[in-house]
C-alpha positions as CSV (number, residue, x, y, z in Angstrom):
1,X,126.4,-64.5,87.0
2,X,130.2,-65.4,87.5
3,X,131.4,-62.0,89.6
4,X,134.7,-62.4,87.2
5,X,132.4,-61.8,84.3
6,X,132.7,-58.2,82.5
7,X,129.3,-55.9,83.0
8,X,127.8,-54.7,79.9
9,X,127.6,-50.9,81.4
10,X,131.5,-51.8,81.1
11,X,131.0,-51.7,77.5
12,X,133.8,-49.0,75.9
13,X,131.5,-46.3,74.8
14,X,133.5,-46.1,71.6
15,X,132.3,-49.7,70.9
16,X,128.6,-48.6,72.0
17,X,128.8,-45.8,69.7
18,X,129.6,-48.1,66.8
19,X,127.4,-50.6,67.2
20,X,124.7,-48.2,67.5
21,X,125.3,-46.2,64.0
22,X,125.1,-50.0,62.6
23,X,121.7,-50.7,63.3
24,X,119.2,-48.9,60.7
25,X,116.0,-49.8,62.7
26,X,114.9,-47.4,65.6
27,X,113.5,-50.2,67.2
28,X,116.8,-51.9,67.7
29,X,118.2,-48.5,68.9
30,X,116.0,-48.5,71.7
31,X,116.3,-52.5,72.5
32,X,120.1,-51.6,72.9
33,X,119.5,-48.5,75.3
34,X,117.0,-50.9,77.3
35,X,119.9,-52.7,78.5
36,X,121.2,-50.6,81.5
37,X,121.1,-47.4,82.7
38,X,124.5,-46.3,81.5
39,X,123.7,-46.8,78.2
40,X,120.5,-45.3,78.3
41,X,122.4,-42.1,79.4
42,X,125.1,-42.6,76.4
43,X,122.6,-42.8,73.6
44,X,120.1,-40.7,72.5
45,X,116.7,-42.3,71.4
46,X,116.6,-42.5,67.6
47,X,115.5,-39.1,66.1
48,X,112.7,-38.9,63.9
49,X,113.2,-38.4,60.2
50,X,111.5,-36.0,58.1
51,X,109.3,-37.3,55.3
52,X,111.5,-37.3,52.0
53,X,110.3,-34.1,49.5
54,X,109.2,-35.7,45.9
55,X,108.5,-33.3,43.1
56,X,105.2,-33.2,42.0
57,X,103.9,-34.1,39.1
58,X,103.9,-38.1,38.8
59,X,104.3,-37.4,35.2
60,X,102.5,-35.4,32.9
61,X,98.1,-35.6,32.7
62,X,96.1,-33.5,30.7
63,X,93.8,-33.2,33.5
64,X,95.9,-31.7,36.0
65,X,94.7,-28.1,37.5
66,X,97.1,-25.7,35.6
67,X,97.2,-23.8,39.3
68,X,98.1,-26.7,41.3
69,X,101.6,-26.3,43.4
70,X,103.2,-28.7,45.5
71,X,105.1,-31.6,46.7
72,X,105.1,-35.3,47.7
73,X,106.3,-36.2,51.2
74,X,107.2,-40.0,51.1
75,X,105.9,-41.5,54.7
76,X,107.3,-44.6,56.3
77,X,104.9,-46.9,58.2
78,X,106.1,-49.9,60.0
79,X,104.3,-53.4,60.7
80,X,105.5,-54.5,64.2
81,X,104.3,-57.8,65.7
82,X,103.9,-57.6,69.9
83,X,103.8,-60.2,72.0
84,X,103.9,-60.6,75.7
85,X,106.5,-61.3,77.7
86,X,104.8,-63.7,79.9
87,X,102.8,-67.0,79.6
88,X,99.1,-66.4,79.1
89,X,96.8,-68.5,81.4
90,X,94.2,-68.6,78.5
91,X,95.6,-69.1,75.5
92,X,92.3,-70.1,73.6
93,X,90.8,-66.6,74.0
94,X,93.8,-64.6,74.1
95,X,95.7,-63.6,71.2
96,X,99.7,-64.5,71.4
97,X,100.8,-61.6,69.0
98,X,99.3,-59.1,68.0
99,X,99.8,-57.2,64.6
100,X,100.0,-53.5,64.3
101,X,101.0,-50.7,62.0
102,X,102.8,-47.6,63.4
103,X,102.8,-44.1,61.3
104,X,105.1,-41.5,62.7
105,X,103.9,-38.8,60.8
106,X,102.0,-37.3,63.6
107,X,103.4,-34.9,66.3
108,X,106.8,-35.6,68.6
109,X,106.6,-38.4,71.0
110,X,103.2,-39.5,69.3
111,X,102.4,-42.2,66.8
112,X,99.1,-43.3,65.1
113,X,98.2,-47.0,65.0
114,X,96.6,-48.2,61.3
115,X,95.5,-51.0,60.6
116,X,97.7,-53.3,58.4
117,X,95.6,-54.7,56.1
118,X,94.4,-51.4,55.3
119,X,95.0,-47.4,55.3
120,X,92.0,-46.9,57.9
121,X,93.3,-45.7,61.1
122,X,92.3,-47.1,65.0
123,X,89.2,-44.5,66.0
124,X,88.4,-43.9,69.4
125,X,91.1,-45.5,71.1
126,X,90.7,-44.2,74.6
127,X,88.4,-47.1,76.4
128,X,90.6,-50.1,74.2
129,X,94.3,-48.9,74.9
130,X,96.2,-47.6,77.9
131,X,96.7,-43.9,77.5
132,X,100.6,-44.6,76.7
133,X,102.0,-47.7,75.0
134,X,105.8,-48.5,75.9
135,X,107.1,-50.9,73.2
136,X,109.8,-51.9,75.5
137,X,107.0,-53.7,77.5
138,X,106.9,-56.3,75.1
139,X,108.6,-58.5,72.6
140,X,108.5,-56.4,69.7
141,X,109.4,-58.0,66.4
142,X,110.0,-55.5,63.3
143,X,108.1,-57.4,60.4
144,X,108.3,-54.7,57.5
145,X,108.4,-51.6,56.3
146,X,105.6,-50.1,54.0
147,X,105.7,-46.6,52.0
148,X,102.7,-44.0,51.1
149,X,103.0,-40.7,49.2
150,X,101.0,-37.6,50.6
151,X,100.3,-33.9,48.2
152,X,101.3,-31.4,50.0
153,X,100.1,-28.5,48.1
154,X,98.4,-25.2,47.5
155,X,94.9,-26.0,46.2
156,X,92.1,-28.6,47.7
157,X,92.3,-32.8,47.4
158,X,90.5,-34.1,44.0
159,X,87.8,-35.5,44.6
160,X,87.6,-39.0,44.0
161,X,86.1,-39.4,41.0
162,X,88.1,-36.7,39.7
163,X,90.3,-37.0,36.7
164,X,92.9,-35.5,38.6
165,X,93.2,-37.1,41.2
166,X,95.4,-39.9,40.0
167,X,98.0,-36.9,39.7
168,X,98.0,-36.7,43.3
169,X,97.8,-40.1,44.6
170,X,99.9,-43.2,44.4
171,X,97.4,-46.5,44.5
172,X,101.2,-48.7,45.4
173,X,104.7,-47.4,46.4
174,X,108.2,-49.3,46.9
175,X,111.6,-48.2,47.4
176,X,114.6,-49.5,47.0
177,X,116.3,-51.3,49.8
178,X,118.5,-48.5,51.6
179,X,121.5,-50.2,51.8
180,X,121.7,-49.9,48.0
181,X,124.1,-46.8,46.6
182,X,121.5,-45.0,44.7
183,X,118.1,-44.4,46.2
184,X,114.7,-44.8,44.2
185,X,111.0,-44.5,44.4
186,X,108.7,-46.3,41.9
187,X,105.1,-45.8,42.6
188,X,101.6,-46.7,40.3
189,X,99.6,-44.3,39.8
190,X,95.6,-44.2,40.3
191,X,94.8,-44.9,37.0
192,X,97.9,-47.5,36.6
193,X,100.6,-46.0,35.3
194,X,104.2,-46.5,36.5
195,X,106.7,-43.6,37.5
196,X,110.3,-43.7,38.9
197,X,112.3,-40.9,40.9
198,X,116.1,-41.4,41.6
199,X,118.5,-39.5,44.0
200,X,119.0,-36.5,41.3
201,X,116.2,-36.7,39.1
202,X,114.5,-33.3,38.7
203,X,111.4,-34.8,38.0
204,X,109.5,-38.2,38.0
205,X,110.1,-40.3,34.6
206,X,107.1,-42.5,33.1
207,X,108.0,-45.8,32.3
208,X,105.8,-45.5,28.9
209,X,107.5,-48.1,26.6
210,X,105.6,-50.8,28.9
211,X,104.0,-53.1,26.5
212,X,100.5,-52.8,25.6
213,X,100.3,-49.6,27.1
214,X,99.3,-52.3,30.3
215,X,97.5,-51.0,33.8
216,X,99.7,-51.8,36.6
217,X,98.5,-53.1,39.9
218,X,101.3,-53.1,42.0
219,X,105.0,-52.5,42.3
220,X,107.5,-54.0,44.3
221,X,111.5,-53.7,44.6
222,X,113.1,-57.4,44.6
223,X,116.8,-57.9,44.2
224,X,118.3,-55.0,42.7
225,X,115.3,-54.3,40.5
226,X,111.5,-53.0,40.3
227,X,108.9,-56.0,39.2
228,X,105.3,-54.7,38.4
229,X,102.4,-56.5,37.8
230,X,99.5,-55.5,35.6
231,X,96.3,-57.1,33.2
232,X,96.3,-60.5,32.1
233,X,99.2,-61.1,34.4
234,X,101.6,-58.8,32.7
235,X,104.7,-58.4,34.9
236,X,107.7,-56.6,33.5
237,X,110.9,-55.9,35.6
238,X,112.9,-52.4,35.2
239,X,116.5,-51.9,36.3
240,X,117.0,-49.0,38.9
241,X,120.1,-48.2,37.0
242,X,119.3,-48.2,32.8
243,X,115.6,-48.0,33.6
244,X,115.8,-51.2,30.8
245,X,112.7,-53.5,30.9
246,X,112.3,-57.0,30.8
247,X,108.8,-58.8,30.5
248,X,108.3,-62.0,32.7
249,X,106.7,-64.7,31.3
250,X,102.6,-64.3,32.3
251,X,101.7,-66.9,34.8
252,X,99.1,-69.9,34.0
253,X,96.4,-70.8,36.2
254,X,95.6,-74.6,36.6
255,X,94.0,-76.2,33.8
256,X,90.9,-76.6,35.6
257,X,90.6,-72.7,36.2
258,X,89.8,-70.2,32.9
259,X,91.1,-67.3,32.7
260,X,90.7,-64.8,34.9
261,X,91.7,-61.4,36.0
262,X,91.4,-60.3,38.9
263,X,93.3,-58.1,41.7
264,X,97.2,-59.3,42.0
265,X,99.6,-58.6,44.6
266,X,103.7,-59.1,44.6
267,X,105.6,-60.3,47.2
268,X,109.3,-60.3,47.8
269,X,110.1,-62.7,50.6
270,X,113.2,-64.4,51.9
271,X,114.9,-63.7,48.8
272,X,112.2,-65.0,46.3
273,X,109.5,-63.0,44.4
274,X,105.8,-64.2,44.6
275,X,102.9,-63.3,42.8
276,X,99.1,-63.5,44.2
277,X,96.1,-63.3,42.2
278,X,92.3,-64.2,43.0
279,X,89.4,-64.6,41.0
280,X,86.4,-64.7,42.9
281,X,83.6,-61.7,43.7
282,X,84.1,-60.2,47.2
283,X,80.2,-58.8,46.8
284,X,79.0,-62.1,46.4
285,X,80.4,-63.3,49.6
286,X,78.9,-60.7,51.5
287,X,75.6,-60.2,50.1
288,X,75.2,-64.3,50.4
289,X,75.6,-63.9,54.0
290,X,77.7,-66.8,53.5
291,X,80.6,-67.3,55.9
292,X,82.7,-69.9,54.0
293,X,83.1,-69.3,50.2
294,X,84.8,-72.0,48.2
295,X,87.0,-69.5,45.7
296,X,90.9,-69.8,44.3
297,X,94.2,-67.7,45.0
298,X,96.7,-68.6,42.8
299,X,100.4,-67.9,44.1
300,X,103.5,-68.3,41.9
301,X,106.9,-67.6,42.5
302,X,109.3,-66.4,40.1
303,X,112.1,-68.3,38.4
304,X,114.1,-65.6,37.5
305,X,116.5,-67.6,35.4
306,X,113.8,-67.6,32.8
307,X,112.1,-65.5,34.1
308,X,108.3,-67.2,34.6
309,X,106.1,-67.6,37.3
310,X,105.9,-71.2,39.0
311,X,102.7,-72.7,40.8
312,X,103.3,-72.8,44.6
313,X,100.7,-75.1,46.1
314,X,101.6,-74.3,49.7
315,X,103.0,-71.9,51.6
316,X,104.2,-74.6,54.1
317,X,105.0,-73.0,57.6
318,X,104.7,-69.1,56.3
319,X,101.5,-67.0,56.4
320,X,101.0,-64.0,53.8
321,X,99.5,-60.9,54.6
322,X,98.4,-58.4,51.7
323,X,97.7,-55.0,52.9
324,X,96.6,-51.7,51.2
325,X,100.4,-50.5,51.9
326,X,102.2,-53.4,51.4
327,X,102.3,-57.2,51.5
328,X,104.3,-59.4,53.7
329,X,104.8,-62.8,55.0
330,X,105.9,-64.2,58.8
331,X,106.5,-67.9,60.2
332,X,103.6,-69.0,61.9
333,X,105.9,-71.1,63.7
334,X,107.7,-68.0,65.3
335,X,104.6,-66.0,65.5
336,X,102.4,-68.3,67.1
337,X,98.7,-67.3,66.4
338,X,99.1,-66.7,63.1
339,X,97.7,-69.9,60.7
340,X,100.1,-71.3,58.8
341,X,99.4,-71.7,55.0
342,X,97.2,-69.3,55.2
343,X,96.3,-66.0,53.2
344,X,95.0,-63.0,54.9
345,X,93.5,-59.9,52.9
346,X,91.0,-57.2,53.0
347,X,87.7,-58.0,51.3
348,X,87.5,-54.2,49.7
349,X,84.6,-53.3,51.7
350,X,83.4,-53.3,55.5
351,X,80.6,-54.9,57.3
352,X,77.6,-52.9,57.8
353,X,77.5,-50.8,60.7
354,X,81.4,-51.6,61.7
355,X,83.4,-48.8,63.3
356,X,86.9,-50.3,63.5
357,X,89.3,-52.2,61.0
358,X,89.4,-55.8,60.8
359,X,86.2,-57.1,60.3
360,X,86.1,-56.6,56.5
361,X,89.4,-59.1,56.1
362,X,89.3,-62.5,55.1
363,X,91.1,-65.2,55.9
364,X,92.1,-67.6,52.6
365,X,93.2,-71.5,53.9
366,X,96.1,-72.7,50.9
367,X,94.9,-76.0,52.1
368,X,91.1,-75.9,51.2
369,X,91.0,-73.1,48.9
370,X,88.4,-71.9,50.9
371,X,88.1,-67.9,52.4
372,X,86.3,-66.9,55.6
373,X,85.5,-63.8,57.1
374,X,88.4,-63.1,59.6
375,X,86.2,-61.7,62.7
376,X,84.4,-65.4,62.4
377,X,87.6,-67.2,63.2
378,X,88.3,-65.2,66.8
379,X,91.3,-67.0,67.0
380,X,92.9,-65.5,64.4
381,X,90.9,-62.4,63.9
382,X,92.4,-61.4,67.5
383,X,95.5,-61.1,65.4
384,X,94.2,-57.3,64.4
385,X,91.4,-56.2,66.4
386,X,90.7,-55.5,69.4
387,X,94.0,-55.3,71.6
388,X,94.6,-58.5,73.7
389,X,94.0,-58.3,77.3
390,X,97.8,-58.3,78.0
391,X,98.2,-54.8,76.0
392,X,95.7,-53.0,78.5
393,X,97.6,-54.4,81.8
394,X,100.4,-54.4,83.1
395,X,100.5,-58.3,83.1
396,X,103.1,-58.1,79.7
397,X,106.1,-57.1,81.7
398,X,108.4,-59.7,83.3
């Protein structure tokens, strides 16, 4: 380094300060103290939020417990891609990234890993993970953000065949993005309704002039409005403002392909709005025993001069993921490991006798239109489950 050249502990603090309040992720907080020791001493380490308090009800049900009191807390999980910092010798059996979900909703100082395409959590972690995990040991790459609501409350959970319990659990949540001025919470209920809360609402409001009185599968925020999607491809849009609905045009699958209805998933994604659904029977694959199982996911993106849904054929260089909390969507080019064109998903149900997440997912090729069980394909099962070699030493750090 030229010895003219200024030092960044020269940095006015001032100018440290402000740069600091500008970045909303904690994760960028602690990149920037990372860079000296000065620094380090000038900012604190990003302070942990409290869950948001939601009122509780949803919205009204005739089969809520009369003597049930409580609240929702909105949690924040975060999808986080790590990879190491150093070249790995073997690249064929070792992972180059590896994908993992962090909840902070546990004590101080202590996170719980969960698996991202689904809400189980990492069991008996002791013999697979060092005893502390420093993110600042690796390249760590924020991917997205994904949103749960938790009853807090006097009385017992529901159980789950309970008529009450889709009073007290969301099945899909989205918020609003938080630069926006107003803040808002849409979630779907168990049983597929849609609710809204906004910064001053007393109480959740039902969005019950939906057409058809439809079941919702999923909700997502996507340029200054919410989309859901529900049967027979119904997707309306609601503005956060008017709570006014528009009704997107239902997308067609291929001529080739009758109609179908099965689980559908949005997507908001470099500025454009997709739209996943798949028709084929996850118990088929796995009672078969088959590991390949020629099937169909349609994806569509939204034209939302029109609005309608447009076929997308491929997905090019991306790779979509479509978890329990959320879905998202990387470059496989940047995060190298990750098949491009690809769709990966959890199959609803786990392998007989399996004690950690993963091996249930699939793994859907665009290309092929074929879907394989994920912990067949190591090399991009390793993605998940379990932690690459370079997580358990100390090999990561330059």
């Amino acid at each position: 380094m030229d010895s003219d050249s200024p030092l960044w502990s020269d940095l006015r603090s001032d100018l440290l300060l402000n740069i600091a309040n500008l970045l909303d992720s904690g994760m960028d907080r602690l990149c920037l103290r990372a860079v000296c020791h000065s620094w380090r001493s000038l900012l604190p380490p990003p302070s942990r939020r409290p869950p948001l308090r939601l009122p509780f009800p949803m919205g009204p049900s005739p089969h809520l417990n009369p003597e049930r009191r409580g609240y929702f807390n909105l949690v924040r999980y975060t999808v986080y891609c790590l990879q190491p910092l150093k070249k790995i010798s073997d690249t064929w059996k070792t992972p180059k990234c590896w994908l993992i979900m962090i909840d902070e909703t546990e004590e101080p100082g202590k996170v719980r890993l969960t698996d991202p395409l689904s809400r189980s959590h990492h069991m008996n972690l002791s013999t697979r993970l060092p005893t502390t995990l420093n993110l600042l040991d690796f390249r760590v790459s924020e991917i997205t953000k994904a949103y749960d609501l938790q009853f807090v409350g006097n009385c017992e959970m529901p159980e789950l065949d309970s008529p009450e319990f889709s009073s007290v659990h969301a099945r899909r949540v989205a918020v609003c993005s938080p630069e926006d001025a107003a803040f808002a919470v849409m979630v779907v209920h168990a049983d597929g309704e849609l609710s809204i809360w906004r910064t001053g609402d007393e109480k959740w409001i039902v969005i019950s002039d939906a057409p058809d009185d439809a079941s919702y599968n999923d909700v997502v925020y996507h340029n200054g409005k919410f989309y859901a999607v529900g049967e027979r491809s119904l997707t309306i849009s609601v503005d956060l403002l008017s709570l006014a609905i528009a009704v997107v045009t239902p997308a067609k699958p291929p001529a080739d392909c009758g109609p179908f209805d099965g689980p559908k998933r949005l997507l908001s994604s470099l500025g454009d709005l997709f739209l996943l659904e798949w028709d084929f029977d996850f118990s088929e694959m796995f009672l078969s025993g088959k590991d390949v199982l020629g099937t169909y996911i349609h994806v569509y993106k939204l034209n939302e001069g029109s609005p309608k849904w447009v076929p997308v054929k491929s997905l090019g260089n991306r790779t979509i993921f479509v978890g329990a909390h959320c879905s998202f969507s990387v470059s496989a080019q940047e995060f190298r490991g990750c098949k491009k064109d690809c769709i990966y998903f959890n199959g609803g149900c786990l392998l007989p006798g399996e004690d950690y997440p993963g091996r249930g997912a699939l793994v859907y090729d665009m290309e092929d239109c074929s879907a394989k069980f994920l912990c067949k394909v190591f090399s991009y099962s390793g993605l998940f489950w379990p932690p690459p070699s370079w997580v358990m030493t100390r090999d990561a750090m330059s």
